[in-house]
C-alpha positions as CSV (number, residue, x, y, z in Angstrom):
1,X,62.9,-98.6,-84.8
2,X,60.6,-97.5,-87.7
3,X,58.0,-94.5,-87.0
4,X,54.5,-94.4,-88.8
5,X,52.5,-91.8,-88.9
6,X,48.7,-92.1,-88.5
7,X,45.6,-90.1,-88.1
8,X,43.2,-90.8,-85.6
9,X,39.6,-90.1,-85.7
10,X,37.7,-89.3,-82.6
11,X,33.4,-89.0,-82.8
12,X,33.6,-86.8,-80.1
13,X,36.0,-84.2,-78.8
14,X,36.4,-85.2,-75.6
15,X,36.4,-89.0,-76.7
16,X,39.7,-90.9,-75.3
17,X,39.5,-93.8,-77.6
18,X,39.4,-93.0,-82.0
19,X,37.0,-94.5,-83.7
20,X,39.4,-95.3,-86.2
21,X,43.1,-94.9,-87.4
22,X,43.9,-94.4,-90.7
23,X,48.5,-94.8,-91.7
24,X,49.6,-91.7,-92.8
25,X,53.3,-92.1,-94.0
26,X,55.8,-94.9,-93.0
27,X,59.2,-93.3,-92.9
28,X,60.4,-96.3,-95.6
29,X,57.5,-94.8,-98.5
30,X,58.3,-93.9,-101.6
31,X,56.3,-90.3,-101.0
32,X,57.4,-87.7,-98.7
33,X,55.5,-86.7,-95.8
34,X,54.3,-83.2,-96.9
35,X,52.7,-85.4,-100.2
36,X,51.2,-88.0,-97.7
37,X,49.4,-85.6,-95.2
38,X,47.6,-84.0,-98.5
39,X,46.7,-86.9,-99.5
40,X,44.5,-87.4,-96.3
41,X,42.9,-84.2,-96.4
42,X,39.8,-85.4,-98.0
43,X,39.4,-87.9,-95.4
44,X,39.9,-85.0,-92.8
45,X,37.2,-82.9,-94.4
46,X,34.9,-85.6,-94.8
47,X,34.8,-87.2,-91.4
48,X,34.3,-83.5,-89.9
49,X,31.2,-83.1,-92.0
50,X,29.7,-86.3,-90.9
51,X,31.1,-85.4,-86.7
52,X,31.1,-81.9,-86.5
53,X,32.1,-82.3,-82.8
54,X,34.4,-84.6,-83.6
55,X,38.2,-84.2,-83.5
56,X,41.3,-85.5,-86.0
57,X,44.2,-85.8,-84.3
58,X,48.1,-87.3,-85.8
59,X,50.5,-89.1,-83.8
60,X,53.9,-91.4,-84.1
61,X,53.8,-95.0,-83.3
């Protein structure tokens, strides 16, 4: 079974349902996970200055 990574963007903090997903790393890239989870950190920052009570949250699917 193959595991991706993603990060989920919620508007609210106590919002069930993200607003949107975004892939973080598929375990079949060519980058490691440390490299790929950087590279999200701009969207990270970015979406919590537009929802400051908002939350970010990773899982595995």
């Amino acid at each position: 079974m193959i595991k991706r990574f993603f990060i989920r963007f919620f508007a609210d903090k106590d919002a069930k349902i993200p607003v949107n997903s975004e892939l973080v790393f598929d375990r079949n890239a060519d980058v490691t996970m440390d490299e790929a989870v950087k590279a999200t950190s701009v969207d990270i920052l970015t979406w919590m200055s537009q929802y400051p009570n908002g939350k970010v949250d990773f899982v595995w699917l």
